[in-house]
C-alpha positions as CSV (number, residue, x, y, z in Angstrom):
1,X,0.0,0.0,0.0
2,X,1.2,3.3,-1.0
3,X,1.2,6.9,1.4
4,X,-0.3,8.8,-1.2
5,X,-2.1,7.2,-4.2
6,X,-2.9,8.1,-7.8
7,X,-5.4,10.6,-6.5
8,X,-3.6,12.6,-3.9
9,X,-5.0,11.1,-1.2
10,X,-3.0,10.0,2.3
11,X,-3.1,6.4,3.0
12,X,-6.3,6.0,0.5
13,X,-8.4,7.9,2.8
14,X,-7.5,12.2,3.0
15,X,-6.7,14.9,0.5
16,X,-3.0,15.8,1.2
17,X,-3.8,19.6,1.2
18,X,-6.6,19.0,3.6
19,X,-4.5,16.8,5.8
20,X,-2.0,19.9,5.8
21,X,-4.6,22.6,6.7
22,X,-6.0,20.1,8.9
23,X,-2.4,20.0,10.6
24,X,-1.9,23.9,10.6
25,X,-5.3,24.8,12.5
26,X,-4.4,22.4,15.0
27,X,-1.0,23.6,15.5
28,X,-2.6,27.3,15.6
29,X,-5.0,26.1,18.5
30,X,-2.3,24.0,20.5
31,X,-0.3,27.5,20.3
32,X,-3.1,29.7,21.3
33,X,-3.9,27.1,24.2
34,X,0.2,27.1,25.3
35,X,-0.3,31.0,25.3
36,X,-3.2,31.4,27.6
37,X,-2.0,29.3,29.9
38,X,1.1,30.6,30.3
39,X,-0.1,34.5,29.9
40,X,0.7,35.9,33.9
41,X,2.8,33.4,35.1
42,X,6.4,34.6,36.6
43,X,8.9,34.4,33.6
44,X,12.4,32.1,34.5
45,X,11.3,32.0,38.2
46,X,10.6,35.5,39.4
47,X,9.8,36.5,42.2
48,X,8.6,39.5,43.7
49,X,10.5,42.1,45.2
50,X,10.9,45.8,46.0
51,X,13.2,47.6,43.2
52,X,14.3,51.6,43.8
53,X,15.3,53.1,40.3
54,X,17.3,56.3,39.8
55,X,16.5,58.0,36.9
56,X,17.0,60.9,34.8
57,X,14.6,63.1,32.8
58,X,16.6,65.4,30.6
59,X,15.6,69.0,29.0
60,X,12.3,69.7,30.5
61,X,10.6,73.0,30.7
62,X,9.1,74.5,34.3
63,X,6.0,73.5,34.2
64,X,6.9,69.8,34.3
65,X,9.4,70.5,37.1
66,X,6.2,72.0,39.0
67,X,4.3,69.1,37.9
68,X,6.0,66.1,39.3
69,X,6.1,65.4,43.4
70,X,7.3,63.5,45.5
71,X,4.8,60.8,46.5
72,X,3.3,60.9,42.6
73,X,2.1,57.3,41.9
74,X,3.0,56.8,38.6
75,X,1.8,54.4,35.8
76,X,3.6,52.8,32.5
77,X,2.2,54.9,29.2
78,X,1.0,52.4,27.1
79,X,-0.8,49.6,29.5
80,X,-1.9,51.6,32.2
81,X,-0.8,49.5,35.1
82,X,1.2,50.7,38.4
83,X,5.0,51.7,37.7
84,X,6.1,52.9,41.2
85,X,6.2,55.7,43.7
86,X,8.4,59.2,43.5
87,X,10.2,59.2,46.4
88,X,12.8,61.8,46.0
89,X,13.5,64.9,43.1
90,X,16.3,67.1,42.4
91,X,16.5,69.5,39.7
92,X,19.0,71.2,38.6
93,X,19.6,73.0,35.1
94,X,20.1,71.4,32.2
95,X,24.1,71.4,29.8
96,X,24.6,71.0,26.6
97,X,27.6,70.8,25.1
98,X,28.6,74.0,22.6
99,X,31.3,75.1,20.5
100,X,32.9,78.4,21.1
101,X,34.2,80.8,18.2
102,X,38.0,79.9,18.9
103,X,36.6,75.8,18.0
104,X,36.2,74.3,21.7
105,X,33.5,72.8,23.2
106,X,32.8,74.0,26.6
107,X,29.3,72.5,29.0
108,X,26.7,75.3,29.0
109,X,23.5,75.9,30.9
110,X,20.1,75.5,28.7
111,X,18.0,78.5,29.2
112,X,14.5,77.3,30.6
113,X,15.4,74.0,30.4
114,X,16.3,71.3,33.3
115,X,17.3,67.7,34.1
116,X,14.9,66.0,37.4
117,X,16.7,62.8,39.1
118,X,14.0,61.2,40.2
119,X,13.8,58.0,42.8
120,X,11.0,55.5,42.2
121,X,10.0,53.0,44.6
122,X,8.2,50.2,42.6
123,X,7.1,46.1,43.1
124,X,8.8,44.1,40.5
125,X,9.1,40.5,39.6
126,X,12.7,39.6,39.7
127,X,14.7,36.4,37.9
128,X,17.8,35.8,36.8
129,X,16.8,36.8,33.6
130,X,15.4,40.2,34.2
131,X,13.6,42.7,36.6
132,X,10.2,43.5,35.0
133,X,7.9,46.2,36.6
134,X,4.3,46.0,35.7
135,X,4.8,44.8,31.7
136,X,8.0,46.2,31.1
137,X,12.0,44.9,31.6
138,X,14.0,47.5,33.2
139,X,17.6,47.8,32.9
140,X,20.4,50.6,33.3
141,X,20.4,52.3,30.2
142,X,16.3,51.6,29.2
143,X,14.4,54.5,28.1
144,X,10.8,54.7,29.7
145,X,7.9,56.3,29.5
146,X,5.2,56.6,32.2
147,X,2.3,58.9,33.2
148,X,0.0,60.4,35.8
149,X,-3.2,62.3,35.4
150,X,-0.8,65.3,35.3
151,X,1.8,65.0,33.4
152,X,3.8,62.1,30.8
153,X,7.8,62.3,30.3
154,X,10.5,60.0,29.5
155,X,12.8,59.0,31.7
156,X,16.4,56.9,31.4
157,X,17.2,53.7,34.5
158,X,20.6,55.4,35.2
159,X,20.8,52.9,38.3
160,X,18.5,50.0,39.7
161,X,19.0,49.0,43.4
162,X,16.9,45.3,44.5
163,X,15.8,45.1,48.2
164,X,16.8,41.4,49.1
């Protein structure tokens, strides 16, 4: 007896394209099932634990230095869900680098413009593969964006400190 015969057909009995759509729905489904199962589980073990992030918003105007306090629960941009807590601000005016007329660059101060260092208190599931507060993996370096009912800014992980 042959697999496929004169007519296409697996073993006698299926069409070989439907046996392969056949195939490719199920595989769809057993995906989608994996998926939702596995949606809110702890990635690689995490567990949670209290994470204090200093970070850095650069170039903002006085009105968002008015705007953010300490004690401002704030939220991540795009999903919504609790970031952290401000815990401490400094401000001070914001450099750029320029070139002088004789061709060197010297730090000057930005008119109207400043830099806030900002400490965040937030709850974070922590592996060894990453720290991840709310739906987003934080690292020294990351840029992230998070909101109040006040204000939204942008903000660089210039340090990340994990409370054993």
């Amino acid at each position: 007896m042959r697999i496929i015969d004169e007519h296409g057909r697996l073993l006698g009995r299926i069409n070989v394209i439907d046996f392969l759509a056949a195939l490719l729905v199920l595989s769809l489904v057993a995906g989608g099932i994996y998926k939702v199962t596995q949606l809110g589980q702890a990635p690689g073990g995490a567990v949670p634990k209290e994470v204090t992030l200093e970070v850095l918003i650069e170039g903002v105007r006085q009105p968002t230095v008015d705007a953010i306090s300490v004690g401002d629960a704030v939220r991540e941009y795009n999903s919504g869900e609790p970031f952290g807590v401000i815990t401490a601000k400094r401000v001070e005016a914001a450099t750029e680098v320029v070139p002088t007329a004789d061709g060197r660059l010297v730090l000057a101060t930005v008119p109207g413009k400043y830099n806030i260092n900002l400490t965040i208190r937030c709850d974070a599931m922590v592996s060894d593969r990453a720290i991840t507060i709310g739906r987003t993996e934080v690292r020294i370096g990351s840029m992230i964006r998070v909101k109040t009912v006040k204000y939204a800014v942008m903000f660089t992980v210039m340090g990340i400190e994990v409370t054993p």
